[in-house]
C-alpha positions as CSV (number, residue, x, y, z in Angstrom):
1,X,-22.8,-24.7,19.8
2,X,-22.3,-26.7,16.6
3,X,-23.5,-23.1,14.4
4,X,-21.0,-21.4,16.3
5,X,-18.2,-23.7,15.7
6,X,-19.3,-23.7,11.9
7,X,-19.5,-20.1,11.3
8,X,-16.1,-19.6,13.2
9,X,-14.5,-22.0,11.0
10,X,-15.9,-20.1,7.7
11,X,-14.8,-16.6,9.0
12,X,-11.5,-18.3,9.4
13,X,-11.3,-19.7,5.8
14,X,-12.4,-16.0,4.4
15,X,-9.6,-14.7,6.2
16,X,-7.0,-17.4,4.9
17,X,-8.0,-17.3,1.5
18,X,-9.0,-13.5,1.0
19,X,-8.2,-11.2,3.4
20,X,-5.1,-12.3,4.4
21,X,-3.3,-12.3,0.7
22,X,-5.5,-8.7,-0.2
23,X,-3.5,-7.2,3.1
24,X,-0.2,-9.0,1.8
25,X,-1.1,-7.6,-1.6
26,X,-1.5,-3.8,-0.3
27,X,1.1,-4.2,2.2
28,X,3.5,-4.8,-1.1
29,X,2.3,-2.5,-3.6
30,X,2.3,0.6,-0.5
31,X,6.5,-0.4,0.1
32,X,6.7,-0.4,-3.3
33,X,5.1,3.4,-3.7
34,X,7.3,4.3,-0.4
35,X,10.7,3.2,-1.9
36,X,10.6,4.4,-5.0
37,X,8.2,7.5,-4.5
38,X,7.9,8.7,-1.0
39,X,11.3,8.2,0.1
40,X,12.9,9.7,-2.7
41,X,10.5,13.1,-2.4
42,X,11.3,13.4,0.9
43,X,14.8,13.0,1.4
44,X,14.4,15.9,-2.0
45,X,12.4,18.3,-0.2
46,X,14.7,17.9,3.7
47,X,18.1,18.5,1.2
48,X,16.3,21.8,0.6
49,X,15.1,21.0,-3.1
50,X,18.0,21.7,-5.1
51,X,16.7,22.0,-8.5
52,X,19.6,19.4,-10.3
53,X,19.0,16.2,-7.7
54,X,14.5,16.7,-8.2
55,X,13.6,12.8,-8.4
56,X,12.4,11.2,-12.1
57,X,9.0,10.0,-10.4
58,X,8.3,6.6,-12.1
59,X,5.7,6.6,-15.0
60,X,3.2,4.5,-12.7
61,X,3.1,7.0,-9.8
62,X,-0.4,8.6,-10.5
63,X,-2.3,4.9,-11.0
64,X,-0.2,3.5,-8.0
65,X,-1.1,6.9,-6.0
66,X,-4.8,6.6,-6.9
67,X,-5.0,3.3,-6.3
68,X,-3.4,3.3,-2.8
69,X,-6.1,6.8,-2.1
70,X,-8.9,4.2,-3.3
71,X,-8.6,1.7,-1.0
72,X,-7.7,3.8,2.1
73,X,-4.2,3.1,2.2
74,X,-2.6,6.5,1.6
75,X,-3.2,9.5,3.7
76,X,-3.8,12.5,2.8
């Protein structure tokens, strides 16, 4: 009972301390890409992509985008 009631209390520390601020973390940087990237794209493309309102895409979109296909939190 005692092992149990030890390992419980380490896999609750490893989630405190790293996996809850890594999914903070992600959750952030993915709003982030979705404000100022998705969003922007695809209210663009349902206007019917008018050539003079296409969206300046920010200079950190590609390293944001690969990032967020990296760790598995953009779709395809």
């Amino acid at each position: 009972m005692r092992a149990h009631h030890i390992a419980s209390r380490a896999a609750r520390r490893w989630y405190l301390t790293v996996s809850l601020p890594w999914q903070r973390w992600q959750s952030a940087v993915s709003g982030l890409y979705y404000r100022r990237v998705t969003a922007p794209v695809g209210f663009w493309c349902a206007c019917g992509q008018p050539p003079a309102f296409r969206p300046v895409l920010p200079w950190w979109q590609p390293f944001v985008f690969s990032y967020l296909r990296i760790t598995g939190w953009l779709r395809r």
